[in-house]
N, C-alpha and C positions, 0 to 999 in steps of 0.2 A: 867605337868599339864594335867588334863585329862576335857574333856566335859563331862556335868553332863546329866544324864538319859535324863533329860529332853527336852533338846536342842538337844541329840542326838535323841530320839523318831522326836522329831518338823521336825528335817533333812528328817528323811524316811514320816512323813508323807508329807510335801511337796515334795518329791520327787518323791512320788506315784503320788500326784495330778497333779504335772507336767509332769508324764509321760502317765498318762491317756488323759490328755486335754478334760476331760468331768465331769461332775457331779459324786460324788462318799457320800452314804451314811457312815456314823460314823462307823458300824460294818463291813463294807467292807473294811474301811479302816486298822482300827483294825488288821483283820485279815492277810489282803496284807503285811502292816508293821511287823507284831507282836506284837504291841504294845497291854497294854491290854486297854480294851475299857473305864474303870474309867477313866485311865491316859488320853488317845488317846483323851478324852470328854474336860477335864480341858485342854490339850494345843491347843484343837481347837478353846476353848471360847478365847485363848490367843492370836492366831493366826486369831482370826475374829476381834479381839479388835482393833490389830494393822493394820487390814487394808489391811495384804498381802493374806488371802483370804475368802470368803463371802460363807454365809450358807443361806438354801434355807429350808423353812419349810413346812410338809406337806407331805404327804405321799408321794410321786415323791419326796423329799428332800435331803441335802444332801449338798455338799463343792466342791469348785472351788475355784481357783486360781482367785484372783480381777484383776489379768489384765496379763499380755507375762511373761514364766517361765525368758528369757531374763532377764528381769528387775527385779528380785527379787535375791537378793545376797543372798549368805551364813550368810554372815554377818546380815543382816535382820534377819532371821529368828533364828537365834542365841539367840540374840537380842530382838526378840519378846518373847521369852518366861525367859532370864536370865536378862535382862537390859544391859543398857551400858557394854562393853567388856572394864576389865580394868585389868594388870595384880595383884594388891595388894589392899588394903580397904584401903591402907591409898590417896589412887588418891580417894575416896568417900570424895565429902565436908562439909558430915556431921562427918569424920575423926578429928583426933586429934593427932598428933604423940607425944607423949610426951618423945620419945629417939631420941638422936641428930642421930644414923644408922638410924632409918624408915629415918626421913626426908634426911639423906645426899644420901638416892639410890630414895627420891621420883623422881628427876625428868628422872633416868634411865629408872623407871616403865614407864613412859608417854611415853618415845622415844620408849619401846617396844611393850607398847599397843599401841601406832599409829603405827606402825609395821604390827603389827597385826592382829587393823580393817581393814588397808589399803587391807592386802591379800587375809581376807575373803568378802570386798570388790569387787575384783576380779574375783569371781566364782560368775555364776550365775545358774539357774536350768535350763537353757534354750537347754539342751542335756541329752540325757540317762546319760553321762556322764559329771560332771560341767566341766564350758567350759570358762576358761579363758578370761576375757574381755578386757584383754591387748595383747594377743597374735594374 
């Protein structure tokens, strides 16, 4: 299973912001990441939506972090841009398995996506490098 663009872009650009600890405009970010700036624009309205960080309008403007890289997981920010982390569609409740395999590994999926959110749980941005919150 591989992380989509997406959530992989949303990683560097919080990771930028966490490692700057100050205000950072949209094409600066862009650029730091590599992300390109279309993209870089739609996961930051995504990433402002959710809360884990706040935009500033105005010619001094620009993106922070809403609160300690500390407290914002992996997992968050994952999350903020894909939805809930689950590992098949049929753990979605608007699913419908209609072969008796989907349903007899549904509840394996569950035991592996809590697994899962658990680890990305774990990392937080709160170091150049994520930093285990259990160790």
């Amino acid at each position: 299973m591989v992380l989509t663009l997406e959530a992989d872009y949303a990683v560097r650009i919080v990771d930028e912001l966490a490692r700057s600890e100050r205000k950072i405009d949209a094409r600066t970010l862009s650029e730091h990441t590599r992300v390109p700036l279309r993209f870089a624009l739609k996961i930051l309205r995504k990433l402002v939506a959710s809360g884990l960080i706040v935009s500033y309008k105005g010619a001094h403007g620009g993106y922070m972090l809403a609160g300690p890289a500390e407290e914002i997981t992996l997992r968050q920010v994952i999350e903020a841009v894909e939805g809930p982390y689950m590992l098949s569609r049929c753990q979605q409740n608007d699913y419908s398995c209609n072969h008796d395999a989907c349903c007899r590994f549904h509840e394996i999926y569950d035991e592996i996506s809590a697994i899962v959110r658990d680890k990305l749980d774990s990392y937080t941005f709160g170091t150049e490098n994520y930093k285990d919150k259990n160790s």
